[in-house]
N, C-alpha and C positions, 0 to 999 in steps of 0.2 A: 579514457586516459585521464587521470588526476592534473591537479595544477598543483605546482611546486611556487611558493614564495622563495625570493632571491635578495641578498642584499650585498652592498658593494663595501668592501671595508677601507676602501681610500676614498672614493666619493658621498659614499653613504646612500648611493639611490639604489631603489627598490622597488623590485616589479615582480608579477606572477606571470607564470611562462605555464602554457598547455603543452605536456611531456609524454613521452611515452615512459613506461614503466622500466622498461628496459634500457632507455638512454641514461646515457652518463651525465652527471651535474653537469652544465658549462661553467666554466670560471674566467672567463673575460667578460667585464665589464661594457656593456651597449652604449654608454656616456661616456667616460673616460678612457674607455679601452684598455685599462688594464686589468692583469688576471690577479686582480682581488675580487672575486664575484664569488658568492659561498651560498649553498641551498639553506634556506634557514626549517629547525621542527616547526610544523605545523601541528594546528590540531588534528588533520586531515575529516576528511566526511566516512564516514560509514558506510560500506557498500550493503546493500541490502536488496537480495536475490529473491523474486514475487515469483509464486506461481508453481506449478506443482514441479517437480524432479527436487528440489530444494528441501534442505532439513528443515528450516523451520515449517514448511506447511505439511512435510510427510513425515516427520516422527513426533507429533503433538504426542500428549500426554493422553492416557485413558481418559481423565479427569474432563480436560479439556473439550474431547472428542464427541463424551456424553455431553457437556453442557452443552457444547454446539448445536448438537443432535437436537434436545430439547426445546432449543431457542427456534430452531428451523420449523420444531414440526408445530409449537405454541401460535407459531408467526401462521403458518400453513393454515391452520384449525381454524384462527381467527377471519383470515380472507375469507376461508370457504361458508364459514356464516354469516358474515357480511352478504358475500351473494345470495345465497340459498333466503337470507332475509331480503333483500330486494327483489327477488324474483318469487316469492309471497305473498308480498304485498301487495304487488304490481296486477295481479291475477287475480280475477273475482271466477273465478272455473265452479267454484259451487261444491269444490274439495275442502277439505282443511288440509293441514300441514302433514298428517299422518296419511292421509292418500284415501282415508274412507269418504264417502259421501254424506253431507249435511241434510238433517232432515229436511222439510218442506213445511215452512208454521201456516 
């Protein structure tokens, strides 16, 4: 439910009131009590719908879809070396990294 700003054109006070969307402006005044109370424009806020069933996150651009794509899998590649190097290092098995065995000097 949005907040509407209000102001009173015979007393001049003003307050924000939490409305439903569908309710009618009030126009009596909380202080004076009379019905000079007028909804004033707002900038209002932006609604903004996350999460998939939503256009913005289900009709991206091809463009968009690939760079995603690329950034996921760049991200993915790097973790998986990071491990795969800590768990190398970590190991003296007497393998190398390619899986053959080291000679014996």
């Amino acid at each position: 439910m949005p907040t509407y700003d209000y102001e009173c054109d015979a007393c001049g006070h003003t307050m924000e009131l939490f409305q439903n969307i569908t309710e009618d402006p009030i126009n009596k005044c909380p202080e004076c009590k009379k019905k000079k109370l007028r909804r004033l424009f707002g900038t209002g806020a932006a609604i903004m719908f996350k999460g998939s069933g939503f256009y913005e996150t289900d009709y991206r651009s091809e463009s968009y879809k690939k760079g995603a794509a690329a950034d996921k899998k760049a991200s993915s590649d790097s973790s998986e070396k990071s491990k795969s190097s800590t768990k190398s290092s970590g190991q003296s098995s007497g393998k190398s990294e390619s899986g053959t065995k080291k000679p014996d000097k």
